[in-house]
C-alpha positions as CSV (number, residue, x, y, z in Angstrom):
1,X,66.5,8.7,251.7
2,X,68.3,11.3,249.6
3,X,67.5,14.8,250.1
4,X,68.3,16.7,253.8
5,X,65.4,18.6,253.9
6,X,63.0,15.6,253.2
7,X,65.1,13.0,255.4
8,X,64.4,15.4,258.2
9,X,60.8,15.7,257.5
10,X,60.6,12.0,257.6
11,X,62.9,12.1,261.2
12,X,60.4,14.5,262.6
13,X,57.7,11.3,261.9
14,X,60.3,8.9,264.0
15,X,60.9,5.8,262.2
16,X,62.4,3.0,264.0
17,X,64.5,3.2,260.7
18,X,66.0,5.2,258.2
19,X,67.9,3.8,254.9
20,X,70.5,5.0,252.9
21,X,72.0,3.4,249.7
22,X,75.0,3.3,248.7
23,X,75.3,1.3,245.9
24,X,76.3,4.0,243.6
25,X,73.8,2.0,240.2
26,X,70.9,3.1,242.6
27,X,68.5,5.9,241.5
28,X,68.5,5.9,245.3
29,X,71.9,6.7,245.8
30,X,73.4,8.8,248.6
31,X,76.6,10.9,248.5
32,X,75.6,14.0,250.8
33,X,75.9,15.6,253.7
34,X,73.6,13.6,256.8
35,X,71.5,16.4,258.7
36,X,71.1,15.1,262.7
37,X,68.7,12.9,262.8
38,X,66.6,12.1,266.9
39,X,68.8,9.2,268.6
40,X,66.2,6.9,268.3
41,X,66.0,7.0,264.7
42,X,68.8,3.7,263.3
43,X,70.9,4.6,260.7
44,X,70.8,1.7,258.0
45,X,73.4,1.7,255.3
46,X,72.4,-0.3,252.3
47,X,75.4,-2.2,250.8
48,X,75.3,-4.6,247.6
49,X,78.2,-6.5,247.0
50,X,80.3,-4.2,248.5
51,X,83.8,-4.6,250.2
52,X,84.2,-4.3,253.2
53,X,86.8,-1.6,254.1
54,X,84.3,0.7,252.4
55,X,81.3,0.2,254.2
56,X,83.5,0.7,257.3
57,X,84.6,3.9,255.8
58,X,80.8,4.6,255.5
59,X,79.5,3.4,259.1
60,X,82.3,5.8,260.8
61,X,81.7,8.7,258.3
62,X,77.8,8.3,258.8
63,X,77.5,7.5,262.3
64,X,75.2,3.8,260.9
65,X,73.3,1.8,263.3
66,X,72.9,-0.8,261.1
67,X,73.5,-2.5,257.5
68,X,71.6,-3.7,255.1
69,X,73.4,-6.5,252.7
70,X,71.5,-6.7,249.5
71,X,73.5,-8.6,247.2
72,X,75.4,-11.8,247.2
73,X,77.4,-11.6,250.6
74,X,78.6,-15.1,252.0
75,X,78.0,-15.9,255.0
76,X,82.4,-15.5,255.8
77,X,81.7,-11.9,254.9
78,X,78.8,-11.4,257.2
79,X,81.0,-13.2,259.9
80,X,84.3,-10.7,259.2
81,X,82.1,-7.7,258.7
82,X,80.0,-8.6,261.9
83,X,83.4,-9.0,264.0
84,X,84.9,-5.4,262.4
85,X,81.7,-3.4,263.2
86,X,81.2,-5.1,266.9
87,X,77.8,-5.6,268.5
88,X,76.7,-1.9,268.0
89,X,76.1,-2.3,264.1
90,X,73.4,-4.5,263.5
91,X,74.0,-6.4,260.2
92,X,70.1,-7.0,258.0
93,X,70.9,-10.1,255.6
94,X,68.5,-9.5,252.7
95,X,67.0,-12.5,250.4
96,X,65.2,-12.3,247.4
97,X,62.1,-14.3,247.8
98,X,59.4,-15.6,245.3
99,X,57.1,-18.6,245.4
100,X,60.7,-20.9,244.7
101,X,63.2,-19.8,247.8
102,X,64.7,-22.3,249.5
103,X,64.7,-21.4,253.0
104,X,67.3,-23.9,253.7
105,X,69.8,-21.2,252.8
106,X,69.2,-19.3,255.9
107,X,70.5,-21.7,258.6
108,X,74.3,-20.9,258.0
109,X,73.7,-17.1,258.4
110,X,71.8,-17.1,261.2
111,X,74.9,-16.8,263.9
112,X,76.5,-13.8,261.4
113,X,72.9,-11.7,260.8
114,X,70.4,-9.8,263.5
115,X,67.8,-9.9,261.2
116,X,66.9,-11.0,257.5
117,X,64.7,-9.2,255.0
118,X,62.5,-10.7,253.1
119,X,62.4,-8.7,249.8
120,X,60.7,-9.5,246.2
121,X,62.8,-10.9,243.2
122,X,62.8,-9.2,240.5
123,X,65.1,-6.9,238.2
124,X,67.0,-5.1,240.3
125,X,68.8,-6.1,244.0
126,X,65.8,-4.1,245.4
127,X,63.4,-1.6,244.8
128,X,61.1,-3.3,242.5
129,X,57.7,-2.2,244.0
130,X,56.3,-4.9,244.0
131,X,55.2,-7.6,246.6
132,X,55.8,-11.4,247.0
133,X,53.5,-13.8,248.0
134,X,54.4,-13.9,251.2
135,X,51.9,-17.4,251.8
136,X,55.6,-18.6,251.5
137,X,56.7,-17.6,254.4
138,X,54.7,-20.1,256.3
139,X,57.6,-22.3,255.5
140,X,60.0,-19.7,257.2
141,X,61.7,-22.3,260.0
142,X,63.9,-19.5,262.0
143,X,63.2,-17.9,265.3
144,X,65.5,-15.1,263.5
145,X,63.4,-12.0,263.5
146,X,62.7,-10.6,259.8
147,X,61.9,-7.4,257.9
148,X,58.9,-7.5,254.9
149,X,59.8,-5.5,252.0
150,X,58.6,-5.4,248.2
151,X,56.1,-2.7,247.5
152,X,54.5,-2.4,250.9
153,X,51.8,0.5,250.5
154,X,48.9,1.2,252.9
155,X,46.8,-1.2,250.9
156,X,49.0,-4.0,252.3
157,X,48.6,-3.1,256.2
158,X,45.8,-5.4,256.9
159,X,47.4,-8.2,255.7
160,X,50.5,-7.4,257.7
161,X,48.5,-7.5,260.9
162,X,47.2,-10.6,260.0
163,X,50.6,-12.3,259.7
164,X,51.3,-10.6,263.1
165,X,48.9,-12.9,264.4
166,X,51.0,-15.6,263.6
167,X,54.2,-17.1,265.2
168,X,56.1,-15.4,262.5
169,X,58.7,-13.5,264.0
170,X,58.0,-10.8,261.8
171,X,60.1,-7.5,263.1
172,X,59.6,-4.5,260.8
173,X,58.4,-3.5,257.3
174,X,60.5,-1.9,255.1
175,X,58.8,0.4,252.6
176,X,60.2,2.7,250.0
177,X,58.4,3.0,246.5
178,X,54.5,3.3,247.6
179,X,55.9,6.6,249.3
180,X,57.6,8.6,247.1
181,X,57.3,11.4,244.8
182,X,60.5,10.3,243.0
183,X,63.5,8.2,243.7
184,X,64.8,9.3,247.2
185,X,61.9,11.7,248.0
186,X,59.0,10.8,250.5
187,X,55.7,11.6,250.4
188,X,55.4,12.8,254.2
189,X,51.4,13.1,253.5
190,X,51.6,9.7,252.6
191,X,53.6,8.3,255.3
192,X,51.3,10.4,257.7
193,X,48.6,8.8,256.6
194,X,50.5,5.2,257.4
195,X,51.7,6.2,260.7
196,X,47.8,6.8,261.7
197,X,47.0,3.2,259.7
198,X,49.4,1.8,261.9
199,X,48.8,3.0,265.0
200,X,44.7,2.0,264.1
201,X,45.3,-1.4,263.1
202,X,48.3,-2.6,265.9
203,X,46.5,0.1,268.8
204,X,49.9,1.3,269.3
């Protein structure tokens, strides 16, 4: 999210989640003023390779629920920046995936992380609009819940349930791209039309 008036018109839709980047090299970048968002909304701010004094700087200035690590953070830095934040930031360890990811990576982070996310490999630390083949993930051999990102549109919905049906302890999508007008700026047509795919195909 970027633009005040449109991250409130995507609030009023209540997303479990709302991003914000801050990895200035992002077309996504944000460097404004946060309108109030509804409680139940999480604040995620999106971090690659960033230091951590900085994104502390950012949770308190922000008011973040959560953080999003999207480059090459070690597993030491999700441990100090876990212990820093406390238990009220939730940290979201994110892996570039494709049809060659070693899974084996994700046992030492599992005690530093809430959640991984799952996103496609490509280009650029995220953002590529694109999806993975996510038969991989049958090989996934956590109990840690996940987010799904990589060019989730509607399209992509019924397959998502069906991956539900699993044992996959799949948490969230994440979805950006499929939903925008430009670089920061949702579609709220589109993501109306998501929230009532959604609702159809889980019976929320």
């Amino acid at each position: 999210m970027k633009y005040p008036d449109n991250i409130l018109e995507v609030g009023s839709l209540l997303p479990d989640y709302m991003g914000f980047i801050f990895w200035p090299k992002s077309a996504r970048y944000f460097d404004g003023d946060m309108p109030n968002l509804p409680k139940s909304i999480k604040k995620v701010g999106v971090f690659v390779n960033e230091n951590i004094s900085i994104i502390e700087t950012k949770i308190a200035k922000y008011n973040l629920q959560a953080i999003q690590l999207h480059g090459q953070e070690s597993v030491e830095f999700c441990s100090e920046l876990k212990a820093k934040s406390g238990a009220v930031i939730e940290i979201i360890k994110v892996f570039s995936a494709d049809e060659n990811f070693d899974f084996s990576v994700l046992k030492p982070y599992e005690s530093v992380c809430d959640y991984f996310l799952f996103d496609t490999k490509g280009k650029l630390p995220g953002g590529n609009g694109i999806t993975f083949d996510w038969r991989i993930l049958e090989n996934y051999p956590s109990s840690k819940p996940f987010f799904l990102s990589g060019g989730i549109g509607i399209e992509e919905i019924k397959n998502i349930k069906e991956i539900s049906k699993t044992n996959l302890p799949l948490y969230a999508i994440d979805i950006n791209s499929k939903f925008e007008i430009e670089p920061g700026l949702k579609d709220i047509k589109i993501l109306k039309d998501l929230k009532i795919e959604i609702i159809d195909a889980f019976k929320i």
